[in-house]
C-alpha positions in Angstrom: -11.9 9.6 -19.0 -11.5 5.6 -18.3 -14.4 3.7 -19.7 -14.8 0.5 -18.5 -17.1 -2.5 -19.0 -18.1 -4.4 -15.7 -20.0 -8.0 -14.8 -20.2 -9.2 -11.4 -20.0 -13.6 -11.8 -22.3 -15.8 -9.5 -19.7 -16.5 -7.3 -19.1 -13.0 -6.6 -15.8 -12.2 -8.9 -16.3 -8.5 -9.9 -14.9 -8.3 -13.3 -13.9 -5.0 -14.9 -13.0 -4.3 -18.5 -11.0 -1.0 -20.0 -10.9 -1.8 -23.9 -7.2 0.2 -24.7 -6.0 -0.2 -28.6 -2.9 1.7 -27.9 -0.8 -1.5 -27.1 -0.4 -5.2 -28.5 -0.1 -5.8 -24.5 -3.2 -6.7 -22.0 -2.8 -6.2 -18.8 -4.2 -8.7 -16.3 -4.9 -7.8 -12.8 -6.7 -9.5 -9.6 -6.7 -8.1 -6.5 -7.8 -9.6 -3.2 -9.2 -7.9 -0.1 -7.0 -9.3 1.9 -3.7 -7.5 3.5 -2.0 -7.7 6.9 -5.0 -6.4 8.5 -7.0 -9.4 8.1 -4.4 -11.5 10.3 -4.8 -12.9 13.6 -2.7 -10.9 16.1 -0.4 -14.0 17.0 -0.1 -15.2 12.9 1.3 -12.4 11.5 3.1 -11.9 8.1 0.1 -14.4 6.4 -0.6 -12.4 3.6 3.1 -11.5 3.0 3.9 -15.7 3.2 0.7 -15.9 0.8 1.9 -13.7 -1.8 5.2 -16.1 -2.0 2.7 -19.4 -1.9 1.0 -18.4 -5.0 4.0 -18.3 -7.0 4.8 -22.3 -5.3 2.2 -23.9 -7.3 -1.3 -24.4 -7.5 -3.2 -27.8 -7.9 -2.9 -28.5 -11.4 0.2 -26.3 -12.5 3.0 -27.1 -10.8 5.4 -24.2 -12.2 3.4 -20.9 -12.2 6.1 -18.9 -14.4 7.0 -21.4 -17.3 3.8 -21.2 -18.5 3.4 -17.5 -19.0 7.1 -16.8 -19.8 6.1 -19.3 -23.2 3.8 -17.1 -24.4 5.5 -14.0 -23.8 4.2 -13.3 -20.7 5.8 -11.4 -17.1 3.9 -11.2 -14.0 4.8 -10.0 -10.2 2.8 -9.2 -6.9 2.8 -7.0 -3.8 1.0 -7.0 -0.5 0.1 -4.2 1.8 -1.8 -3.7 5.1 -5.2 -3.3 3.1 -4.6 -5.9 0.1 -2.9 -8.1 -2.0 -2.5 -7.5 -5.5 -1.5 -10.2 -8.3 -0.6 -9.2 -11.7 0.0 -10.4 -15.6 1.0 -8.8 -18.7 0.9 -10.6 -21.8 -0.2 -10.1 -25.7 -3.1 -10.0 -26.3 -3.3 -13.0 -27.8 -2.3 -15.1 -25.2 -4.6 -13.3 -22.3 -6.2 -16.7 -21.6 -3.3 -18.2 -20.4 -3.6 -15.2 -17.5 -7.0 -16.8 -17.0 -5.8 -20.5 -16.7 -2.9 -19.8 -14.2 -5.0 -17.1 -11.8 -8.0 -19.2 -12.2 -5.8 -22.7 -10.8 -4.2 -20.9 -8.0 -7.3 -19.0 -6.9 -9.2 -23.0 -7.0 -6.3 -24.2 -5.1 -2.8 -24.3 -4.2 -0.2 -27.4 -4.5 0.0 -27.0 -0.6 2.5 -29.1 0.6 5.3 -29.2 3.8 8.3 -28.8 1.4 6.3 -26.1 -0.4 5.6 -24.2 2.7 9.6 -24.9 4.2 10.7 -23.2 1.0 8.6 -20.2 1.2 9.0 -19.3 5.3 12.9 -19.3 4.4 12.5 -16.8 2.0 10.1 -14.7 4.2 12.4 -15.3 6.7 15.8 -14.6 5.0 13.6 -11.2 3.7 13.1 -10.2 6.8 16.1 -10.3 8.4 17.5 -8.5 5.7 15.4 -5.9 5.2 14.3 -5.3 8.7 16.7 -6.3 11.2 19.9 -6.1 9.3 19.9 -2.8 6.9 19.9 0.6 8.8 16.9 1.7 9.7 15.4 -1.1 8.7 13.4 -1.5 11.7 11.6 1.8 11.9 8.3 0.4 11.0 8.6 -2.3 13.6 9.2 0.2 16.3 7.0 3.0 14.6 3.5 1.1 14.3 2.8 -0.6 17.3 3.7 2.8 18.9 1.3 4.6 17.1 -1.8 2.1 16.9 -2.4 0.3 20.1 -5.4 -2.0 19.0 -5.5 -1.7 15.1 -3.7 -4.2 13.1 -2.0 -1.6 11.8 0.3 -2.0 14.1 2.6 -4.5 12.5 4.0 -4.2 9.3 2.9 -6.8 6.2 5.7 -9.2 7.1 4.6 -9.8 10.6 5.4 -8.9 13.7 8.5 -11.3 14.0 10.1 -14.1 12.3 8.7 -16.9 14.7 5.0 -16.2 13.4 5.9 -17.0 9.8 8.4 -20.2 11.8 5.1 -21.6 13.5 2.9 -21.4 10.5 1.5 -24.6 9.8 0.1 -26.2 6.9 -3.2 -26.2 8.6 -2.7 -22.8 9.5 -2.0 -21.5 6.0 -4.6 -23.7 4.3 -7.3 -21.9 7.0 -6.0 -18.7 6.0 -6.0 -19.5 2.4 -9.7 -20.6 1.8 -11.2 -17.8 4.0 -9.2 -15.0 2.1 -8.8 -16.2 -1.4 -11.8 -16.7 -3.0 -13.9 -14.9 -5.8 -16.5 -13.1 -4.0 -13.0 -11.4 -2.2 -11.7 -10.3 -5.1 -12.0 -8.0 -8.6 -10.4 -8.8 -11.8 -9.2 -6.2 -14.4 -8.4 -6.6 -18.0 -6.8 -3.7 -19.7 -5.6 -3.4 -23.5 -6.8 -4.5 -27.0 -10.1 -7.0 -26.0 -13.3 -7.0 -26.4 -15.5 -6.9 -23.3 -17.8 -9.7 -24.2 -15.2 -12.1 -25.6 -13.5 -11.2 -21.6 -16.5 -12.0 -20.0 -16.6 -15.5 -21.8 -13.2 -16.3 -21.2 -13.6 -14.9 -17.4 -17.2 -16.9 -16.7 -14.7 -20.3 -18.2 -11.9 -20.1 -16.2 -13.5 -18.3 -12.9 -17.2 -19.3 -12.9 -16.6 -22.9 -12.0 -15.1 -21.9 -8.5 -17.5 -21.5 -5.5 -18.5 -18.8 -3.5 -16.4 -18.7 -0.2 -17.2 -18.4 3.4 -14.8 -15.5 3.6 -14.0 -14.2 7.4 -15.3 -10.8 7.4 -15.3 -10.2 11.0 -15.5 -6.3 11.4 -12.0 -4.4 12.1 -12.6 -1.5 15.0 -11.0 1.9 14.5 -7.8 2.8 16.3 -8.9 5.1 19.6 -8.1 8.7 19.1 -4.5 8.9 20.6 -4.7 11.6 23.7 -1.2 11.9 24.5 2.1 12.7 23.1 3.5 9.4 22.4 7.8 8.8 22.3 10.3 6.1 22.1 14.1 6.3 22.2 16.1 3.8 20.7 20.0 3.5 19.7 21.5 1.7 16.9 24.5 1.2 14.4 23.6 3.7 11.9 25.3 6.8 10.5 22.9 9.3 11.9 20.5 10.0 14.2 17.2 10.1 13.0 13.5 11.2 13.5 10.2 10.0 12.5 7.2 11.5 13.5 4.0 9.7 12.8 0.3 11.4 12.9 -2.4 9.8 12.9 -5.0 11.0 9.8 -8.0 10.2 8.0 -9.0 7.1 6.2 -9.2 6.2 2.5 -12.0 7.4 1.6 -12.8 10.3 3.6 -13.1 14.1 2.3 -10.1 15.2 4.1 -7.9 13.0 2.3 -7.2 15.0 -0.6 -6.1 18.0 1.4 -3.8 15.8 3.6 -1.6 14.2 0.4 -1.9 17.9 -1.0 -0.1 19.3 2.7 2.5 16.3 2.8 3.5 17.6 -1.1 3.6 21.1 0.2 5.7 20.4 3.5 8.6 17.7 1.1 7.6 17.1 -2.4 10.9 18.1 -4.4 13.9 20.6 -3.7 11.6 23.7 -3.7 9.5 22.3 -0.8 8.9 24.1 2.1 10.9 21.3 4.6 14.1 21.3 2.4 14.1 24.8 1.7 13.8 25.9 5.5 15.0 23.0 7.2 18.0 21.9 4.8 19.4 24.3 2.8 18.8 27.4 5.0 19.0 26.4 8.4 21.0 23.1 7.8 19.5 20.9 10.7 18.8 17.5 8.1 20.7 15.9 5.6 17.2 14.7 4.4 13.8 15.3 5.5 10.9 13.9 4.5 6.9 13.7 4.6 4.5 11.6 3.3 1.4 9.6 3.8 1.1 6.4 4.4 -2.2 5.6 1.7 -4.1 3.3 3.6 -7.8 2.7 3.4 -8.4 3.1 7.5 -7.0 5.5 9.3 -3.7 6.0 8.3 -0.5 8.2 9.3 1.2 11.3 8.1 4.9 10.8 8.9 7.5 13.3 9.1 10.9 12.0 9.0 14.5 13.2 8.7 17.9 12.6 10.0 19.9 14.9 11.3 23.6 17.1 10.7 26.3 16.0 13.5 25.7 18.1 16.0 21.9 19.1 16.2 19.9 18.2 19.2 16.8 16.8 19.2 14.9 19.5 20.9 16.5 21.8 18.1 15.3 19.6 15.1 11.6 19.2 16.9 11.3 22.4 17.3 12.1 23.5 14.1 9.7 21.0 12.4 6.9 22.4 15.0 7.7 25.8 13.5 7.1 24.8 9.9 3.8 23.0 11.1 2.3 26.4 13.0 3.0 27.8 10.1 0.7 26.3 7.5 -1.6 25.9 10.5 -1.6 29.6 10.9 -2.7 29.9 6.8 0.8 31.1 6.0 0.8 28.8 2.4 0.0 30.8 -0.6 -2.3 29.7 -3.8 0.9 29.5 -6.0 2.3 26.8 -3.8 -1.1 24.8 -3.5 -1.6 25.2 -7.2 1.7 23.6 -7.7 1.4 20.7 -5.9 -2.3 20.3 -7.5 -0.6 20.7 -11.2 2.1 18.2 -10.5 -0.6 15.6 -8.6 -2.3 16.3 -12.0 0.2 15.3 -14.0 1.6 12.4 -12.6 -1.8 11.3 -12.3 -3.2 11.5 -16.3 0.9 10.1 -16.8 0.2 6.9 -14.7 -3.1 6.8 -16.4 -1.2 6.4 -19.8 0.3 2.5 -18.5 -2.1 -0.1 -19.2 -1.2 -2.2 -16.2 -1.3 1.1 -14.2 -5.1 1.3 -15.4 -5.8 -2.0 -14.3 -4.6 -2.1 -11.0 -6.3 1.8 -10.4 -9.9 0.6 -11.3 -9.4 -2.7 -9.3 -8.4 -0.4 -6.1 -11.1 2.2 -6.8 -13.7 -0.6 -6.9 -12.3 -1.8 -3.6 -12.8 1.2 -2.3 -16.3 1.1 -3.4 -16.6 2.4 -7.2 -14.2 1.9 -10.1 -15.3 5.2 -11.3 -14.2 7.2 -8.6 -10.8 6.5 -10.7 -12.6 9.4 -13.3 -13.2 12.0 -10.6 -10.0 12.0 -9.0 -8.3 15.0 -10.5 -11.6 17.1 -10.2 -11.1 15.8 -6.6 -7.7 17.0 -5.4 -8.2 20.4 -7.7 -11.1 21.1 -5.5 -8.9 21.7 -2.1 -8.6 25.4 -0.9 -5.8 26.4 1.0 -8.7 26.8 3.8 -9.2 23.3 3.7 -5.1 22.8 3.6 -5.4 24.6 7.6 -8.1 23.2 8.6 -6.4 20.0 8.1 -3.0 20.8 9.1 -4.5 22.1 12.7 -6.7 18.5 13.1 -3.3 16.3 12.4 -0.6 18.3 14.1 -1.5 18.4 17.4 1.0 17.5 19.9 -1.6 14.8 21.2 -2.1 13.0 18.1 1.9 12.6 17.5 4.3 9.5 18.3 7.7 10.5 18.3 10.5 8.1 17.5 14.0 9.1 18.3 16.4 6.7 16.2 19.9 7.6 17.6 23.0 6.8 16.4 25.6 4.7 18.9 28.6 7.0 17.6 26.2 10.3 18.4 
């Protein structure tokens, strides 16, 4: 059990608190609804640039780092479809340094042309390596706009292509900046040895000065169910050929959830999984297969993916897959295997829960989600799924109509 202290500012900062005497370390963590999603269809790869920008300078530190590294300090960031997360550990000590420099950039940033320059040839240069010039590296560029057709969803968080983050203008980024960044969009966590109160103060100090934002909020429309089979062929320079196949499932927050991260431990999670036990080892189609969910708050994917022995057709490896699906569809799964899965989800969970920065980015999620507690009943959760519920599921996602197929071919094949 996580308890936590909250207080919600005037200008709409949620502020969380987890008082944890087991380190000299606090973490500090804000998190920002704003992710890929929230771009404009022909501006893609903001929030990715953004998470670069806030590390350029803000308006009245001009060197985010030095100040932090002097008091014995680390920080880092990622960005996703659904949100932006910024993060701070330091001792104890020195938390209100954390304040001062997340407090700065979240007023304002330095924003300047040579700033910006700097940053879009870094997102640039990233994306060119890790998209267009690494094998496979452009799966999720081909994958996602062939699975959603009107959800943003359907680009990856560094955009679309490297001309979007190329146009982006100082005027552009400013508009982006001061109708995503701001307090009433965002929770703060503070995780180790504090005091709630004394956090509070130092939090009203630093944050409460900044006003309330007209943040754009403009109401995102659910993919349309998919109602046919959806496939794409492409050939590349890679070792293998490969296969992805993406399904769309539930969102975030919905009951079936639970039961669908359960299923894709089930199908791949480890060497005694049902996918690399029938698929690998005994029948030898895949070097490696795979399955996994992709965690996002809307409608997300399940994705099966593996690449294939020299020599095995794609209608063999498909088919084979299928077989494995029908299976757990038909209730061939036993309670051993479904306890497993639950037992290691278990474990891995209360094991995360041990990391103080782990904490504080959990109950900053689970608030955005809609209730920081929710972090508490989480295990109860995913113990609760019955191997009825694991069918049930497995039938709803694996239908031929609700799968797009990506065939990733090798040029030496």
């Amino acid at each position: 059990m996580i308890d936590f202290f909250t207080k919600t500012l005037s200008n709409g900062l949620k502020v969380i608190v987890h008082p944890d005497n087991s380190t000299p370390i606090a973490a500090v963590n804000i998190m920002y609804n704003v992710g890929s999603k929230h771009e404009n269809p022909n501006k893609t790869g903001f929030a990715h640039l953004f998470e670069h920008l806030m590390f350029g300078g803000s308006i009245n530190i001009p060197v985010f780092d030095q100040p932090l590294t002097a008091v014995g300090g680390d920080n880092n960031a990622f960005t996703t479809n659904d949100l932006t997360n910024y993060y701070e550990s330091v001792p104890a000590a020195n938390i209100e340094t954390a304040f001062w420099l997340e407090s700065d950039r979240m007023l304002q940033l330095a924003f300047s042309k040579k700033s910006l320059d700097v940053q879009k040839k870094v997102v640039i240069e990233e994306f060119n390596q890790r998209y267009l010039n690494q094998p496979y590296g452009d799966v999720w560029l081909l994958l996602r706009p062939l699975a959603y057709k009107e959800h943003p969803y359907q680009w990856p968080t560094i955009g679309k292509s490297t001309k979007h983050i190329q146009d982006a203008t100082l005027n552009d980024v400013k508009n982006f900046f001061y109708h995503h960044y701001a307090p009433n969009n965002a929770v703060l966590c503070v995780v180790g040895p504090v005091e709630p109160e004394s956090v509070f103060s130092m939090v009203e100090k630093w944050f409460g000065p900044i006003e309330h934002r007209d943040v754009d909020q403009k109401p995102i429309s659910p993919e349309p169910e998919q109602s046919e089979p959806r496939h794409l062929e492409v050939e590349r320079d890679v070792p293998f050929n490969a296969i992805y196949k993406a399904y769309h499932m539930s969102k975030r927050n919905h009951p079936d959830y639970a039961p669908t991260d359960l299923l894709s431990d089930i199908l791949s999670n480890g060497k005694s999984s049902r996918l690399y036990q029938h698929l690998v080892k005994e029948q030898q189609l895949f070097s490696t297969i795979n399955a996994y969910i992709t965690g996002d708050i809307e409608n997300g994917l399940f994705v099966i993916t593996g690449q294939l022995f020299d020599g095995v057709s794609y209608q063999a490896a498909e088919k084979a897959i299928d077989n494995e699906l029908e299976k757990i569809i038909g209730g061939n799964i036993t309670e051993y295997e479904l306890q497993k899965v639950q037992n290691k989800f278990e474990a891995n969970f209360i094991y995360d829960s041990t990391n103080a920065l782990n904490k504080a980015m959990n109950l900053c999620y689970y608030e955005m989600l809609g209730d920081a507690n929710m972090l508490n009943k989480e295990v109860e959760v995913y113990q609760q799924v019955t191997l009825q519920d694991i069918s049930r599921v497995a039938a709803k996602l694996f239908r031929k109509t609700n799968c797009s197929t990506l065939y990733y071919k090798s040029k030496k094949s």
